[in-house]
ZAMARGU-4260 file (C-alpha; in steps of 0.2 Angstrom, whole numbers, plus 5000, padded with zeros to 4 digits):
<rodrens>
0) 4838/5123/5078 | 4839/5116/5096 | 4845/5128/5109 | 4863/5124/5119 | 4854/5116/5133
5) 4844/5104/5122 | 4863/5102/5115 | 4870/5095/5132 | 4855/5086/5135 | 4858/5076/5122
10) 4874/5073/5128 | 4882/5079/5110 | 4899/5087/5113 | 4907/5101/5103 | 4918/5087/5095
15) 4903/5077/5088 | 4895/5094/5085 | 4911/5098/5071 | 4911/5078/5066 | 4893/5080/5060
20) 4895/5096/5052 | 4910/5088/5044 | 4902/5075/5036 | 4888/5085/5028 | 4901/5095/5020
25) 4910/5081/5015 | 4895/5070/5006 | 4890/5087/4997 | 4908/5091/4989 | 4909/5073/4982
30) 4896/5072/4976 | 4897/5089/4967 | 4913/5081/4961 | 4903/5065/4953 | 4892/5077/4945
35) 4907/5086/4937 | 4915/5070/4932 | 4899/5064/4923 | 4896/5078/4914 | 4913/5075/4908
40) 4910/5056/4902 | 4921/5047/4915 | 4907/5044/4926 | 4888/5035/4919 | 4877/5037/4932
45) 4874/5050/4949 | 4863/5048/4959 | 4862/5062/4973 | 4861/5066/4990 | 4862/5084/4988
50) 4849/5091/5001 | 4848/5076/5013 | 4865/5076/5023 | 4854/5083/5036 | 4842/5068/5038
55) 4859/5057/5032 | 4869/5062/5046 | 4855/5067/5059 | 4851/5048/5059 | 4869/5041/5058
60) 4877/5050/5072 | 4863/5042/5083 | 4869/5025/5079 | 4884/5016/5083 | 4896/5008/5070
65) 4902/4996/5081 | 4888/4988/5084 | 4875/4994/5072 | 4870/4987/5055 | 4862/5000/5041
70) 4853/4995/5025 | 4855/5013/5015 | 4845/5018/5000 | 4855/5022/4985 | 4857/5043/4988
75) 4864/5036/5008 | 4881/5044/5004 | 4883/5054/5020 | 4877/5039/5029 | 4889/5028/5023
80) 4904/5039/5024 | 4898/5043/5043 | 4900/5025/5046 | 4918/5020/5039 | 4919/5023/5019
85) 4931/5034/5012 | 4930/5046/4999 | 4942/5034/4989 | 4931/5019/4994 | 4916/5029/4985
90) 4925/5036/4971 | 4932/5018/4967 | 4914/5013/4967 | 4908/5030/4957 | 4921/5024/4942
95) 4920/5007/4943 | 4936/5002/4948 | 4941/4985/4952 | 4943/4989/4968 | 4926/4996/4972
100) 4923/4988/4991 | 4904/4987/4987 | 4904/4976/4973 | 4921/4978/4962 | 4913/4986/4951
105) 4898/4974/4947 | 4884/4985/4956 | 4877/5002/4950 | 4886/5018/4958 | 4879/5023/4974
110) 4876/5003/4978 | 4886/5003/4994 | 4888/4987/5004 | 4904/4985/5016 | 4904/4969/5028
115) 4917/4976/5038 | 4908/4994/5039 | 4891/4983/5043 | 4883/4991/5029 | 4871/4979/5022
120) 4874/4980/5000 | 4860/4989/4991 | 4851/4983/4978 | 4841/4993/4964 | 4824/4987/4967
125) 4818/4998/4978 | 4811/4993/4998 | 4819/4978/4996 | 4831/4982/5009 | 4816/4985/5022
130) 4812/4966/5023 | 4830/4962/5021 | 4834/4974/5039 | 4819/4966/5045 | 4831/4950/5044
135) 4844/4958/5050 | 4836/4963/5066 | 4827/4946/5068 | 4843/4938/5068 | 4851/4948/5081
140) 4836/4946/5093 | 4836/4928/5091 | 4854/4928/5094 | 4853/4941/5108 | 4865/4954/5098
145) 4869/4971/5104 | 4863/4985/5093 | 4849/4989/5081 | 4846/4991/5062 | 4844/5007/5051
150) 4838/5006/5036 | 4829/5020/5024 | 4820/5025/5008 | 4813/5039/5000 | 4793/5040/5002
155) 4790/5035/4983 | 4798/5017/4990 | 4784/5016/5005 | 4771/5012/4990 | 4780/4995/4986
160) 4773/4979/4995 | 4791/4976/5005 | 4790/4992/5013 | 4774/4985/5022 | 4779/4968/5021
165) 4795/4974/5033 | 4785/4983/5042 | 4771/4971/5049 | 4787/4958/5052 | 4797/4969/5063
170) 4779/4976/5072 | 4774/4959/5076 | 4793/4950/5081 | 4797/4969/5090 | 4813/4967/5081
175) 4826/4981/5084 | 4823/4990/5069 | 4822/5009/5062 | 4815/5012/5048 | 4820/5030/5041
180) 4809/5038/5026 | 4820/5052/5018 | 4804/5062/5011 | 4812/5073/4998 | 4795/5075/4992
185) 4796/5067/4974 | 4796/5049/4967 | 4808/5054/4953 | 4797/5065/4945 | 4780/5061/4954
190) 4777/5074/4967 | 4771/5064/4983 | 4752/5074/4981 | 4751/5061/4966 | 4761/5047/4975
195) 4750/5043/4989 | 4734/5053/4998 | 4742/5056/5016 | 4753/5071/5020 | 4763/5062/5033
200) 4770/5044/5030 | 4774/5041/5047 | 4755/5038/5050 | 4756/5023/5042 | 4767/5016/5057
205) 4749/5018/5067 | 4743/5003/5055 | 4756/4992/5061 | 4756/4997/5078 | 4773/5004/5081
210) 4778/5024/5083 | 4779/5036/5068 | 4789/5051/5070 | 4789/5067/5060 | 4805/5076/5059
215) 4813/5093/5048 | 4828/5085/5039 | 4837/5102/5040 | 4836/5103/5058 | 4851/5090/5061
220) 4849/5090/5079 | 4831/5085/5079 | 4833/5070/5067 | 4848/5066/5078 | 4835/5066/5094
225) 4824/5058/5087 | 4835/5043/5080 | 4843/5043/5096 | 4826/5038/5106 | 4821/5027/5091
230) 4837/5016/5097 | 4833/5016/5115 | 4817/5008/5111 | 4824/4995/5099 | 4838/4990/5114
235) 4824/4992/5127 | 4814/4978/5118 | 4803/4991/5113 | 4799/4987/5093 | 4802/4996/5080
240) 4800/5017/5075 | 4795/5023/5058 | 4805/5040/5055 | 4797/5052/5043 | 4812/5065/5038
245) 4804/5079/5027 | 4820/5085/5016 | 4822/5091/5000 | 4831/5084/4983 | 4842/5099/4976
250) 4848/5091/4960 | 4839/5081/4947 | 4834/5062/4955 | 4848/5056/4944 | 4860/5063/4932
255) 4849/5054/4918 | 4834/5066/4924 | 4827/5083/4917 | 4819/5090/4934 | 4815/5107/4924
260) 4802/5099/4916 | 4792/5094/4932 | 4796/5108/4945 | 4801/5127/4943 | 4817/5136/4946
265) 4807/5146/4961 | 4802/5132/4968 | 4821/5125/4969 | 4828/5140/4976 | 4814/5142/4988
270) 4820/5124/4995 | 4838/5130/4996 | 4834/5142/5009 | 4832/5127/5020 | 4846/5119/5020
275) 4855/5110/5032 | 4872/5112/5030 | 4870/5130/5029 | 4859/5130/5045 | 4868/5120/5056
280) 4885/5132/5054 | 4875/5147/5056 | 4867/5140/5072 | 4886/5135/5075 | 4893/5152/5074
285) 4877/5158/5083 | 4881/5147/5099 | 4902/5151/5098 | 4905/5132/5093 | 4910/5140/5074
290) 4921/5153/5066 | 4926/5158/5048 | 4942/5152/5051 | 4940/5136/5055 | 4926/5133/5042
295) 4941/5142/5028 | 4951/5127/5036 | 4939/5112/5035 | 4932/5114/5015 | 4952/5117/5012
300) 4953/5099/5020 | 4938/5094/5011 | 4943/5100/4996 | 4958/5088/4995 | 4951/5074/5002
305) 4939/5074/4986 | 4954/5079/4974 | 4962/5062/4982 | 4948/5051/4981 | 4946/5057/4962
310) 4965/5054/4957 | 4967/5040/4967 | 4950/5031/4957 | 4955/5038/4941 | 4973/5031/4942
315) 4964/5014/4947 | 4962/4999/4937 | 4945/4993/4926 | 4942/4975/4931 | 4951/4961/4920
320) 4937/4956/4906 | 4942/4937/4912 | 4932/4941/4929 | 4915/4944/4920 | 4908/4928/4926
325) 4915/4927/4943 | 4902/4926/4958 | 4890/4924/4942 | 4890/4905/4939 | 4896/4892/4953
330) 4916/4888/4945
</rodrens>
């Protein structure tokens, strides 16, 4: 983890030190919650971000909500809860509620898309949103906007044709973009030795001429530097970064998945050893930014906020049947 001096020289407070820690812990509570609550039949699908709030909030804590957009990948739930959603927000969307701000309740879980946050709405073919930042970005240049574009995928996505397709547009328009690869190192159940024959995806930005970075996704401070430069390129006119996050996937790739059958125990608690959330409060403590107490004090806050979200969605109401068509067919 970066020493103190890197830690001012990045001109990160203490504040936005406990902000980032907050949100890691955050994103990992609800979405142990979602797993409980589909276990117990009131939720049909999780997808997880359990082992990438690292890379999640590394690389949204570099960015500006105010003038940023992002297009997240469906496991982005520390990404999107850094730049505006609620735990509520979420849950609604988790339980399909009619008041789900993603979608009411028409998209899959984990399919988040908020206007008002400037998160662009997922969609479940995946790299679709690369060519759809790639827009994004091109609009703003042409329009002479402030801010960039984020948007990221796992390294199983980077195989598709619009990863590359987005890539090559925002290369050769220098479009304000960064494109973030959450490499958790499987393609559901495909280890990435089988996915592709490269170790690093990030030197496939040297094909379209634009930087590829490689970054620990547990080392929060890192992914936030390096994010952080990505930016200052995009607003300098610079082009576009590729940023390569090597993370880990500590549940199954959905709550529809066996991952017994395709990796060992070992291996999974080897992983666990490198986990971000742990890391960063131990190099808190280490540096006096961090106590016991106050870590007691934040889950306790945590903790309800997810108890919250989870009465608040359960108490909501299913859509009315009579809307099935709406935003369907042209009334």
């Amino acid at each position: 983890m970066a020493g103190s001096d890197a830690l001012y020289g990045l001109g990160v407070d203490a504040n936005k030190i406990e902000t980032m820690y907050y949100y890691m812990v955050l994103s990992r509570a609800l979405d142990e919650r979602m797993w409980i609550l589909n276990r117990q039949g009131k939720s049909a699908f999780v997808i997880s971000c359990q082992g990438q709030e690292g890379a999640q909030v590394g690389v949204a804590a570099a960015l500006d909500p105010a003038v940023d957009w992002i297009a997240p990948y469906y496991r982005d739930l520390g990404l999107v809860l850094y730049f505006g959603m609620t735990p509520r927000d979420v849950m609604l969307g988790q339980l399909a509620k009619a008041d789900d701000p993603s979608s009411g309740a028409r998209q899959m879980p984990a399919h988040y898309g908020s206007r008002v946050h400037h998160i662009l709405s997922g969609s479940s073919p995946v790299a679709t949103q690369v060519p759809q930042a790639a827009g994004i970005a091109w609009a703003a240049k042409l329009r002479h906007q402030e801010g960039v574009v984020m948007t990221s995928l796992g390294e199983g996505s980077t195989n598709q044709g619009e990863f590359h397709e987005g890539m090559n547009f925002a290369a050769v328009h220098r479009l304000p973009l960064i494109i973030v690869v959450e490499n958790n190192g499987f393609a559901i159940s495909v280890p990435q030795s089988k996915e592709m024959a490269i170790t690093d995806v990030a030197v496939r930005a040297q094909g379209y001429g634009m930087p590829g970075v490689v970054v620990r996704g547990s080392d929060l401070l890192a992914v936030f530097e390096a994010t952080r430069e990505a930016r200052q390129r995009a607003l300098a006119g610079e082009g576009p970064t590729l940023i390569e996050i090597k993370t880990h996937r500590f549940t199954p790739h959905s709550s529809d998945d066996d991952d017994r059958s395709y990796r060992t125990p070992e291996e999974l608690k080897a992983e666990k050893k490198d986990d971000a959330i742990h890391l960063f409060r131990q190099w808190m403590i280490e540096q006096q930014l961090w106590d016991e107490q106050r870590d007691r004090q934040m889950r306790q806050r945590v903790t309800h906020e997810v108890n919250d979200a989870t009465d608040f969605a359960e108490a909501a109401l299913y859509p009315d049947p009579s809307t099935l068509l709406a935003h369907v067919y042209n009334d």
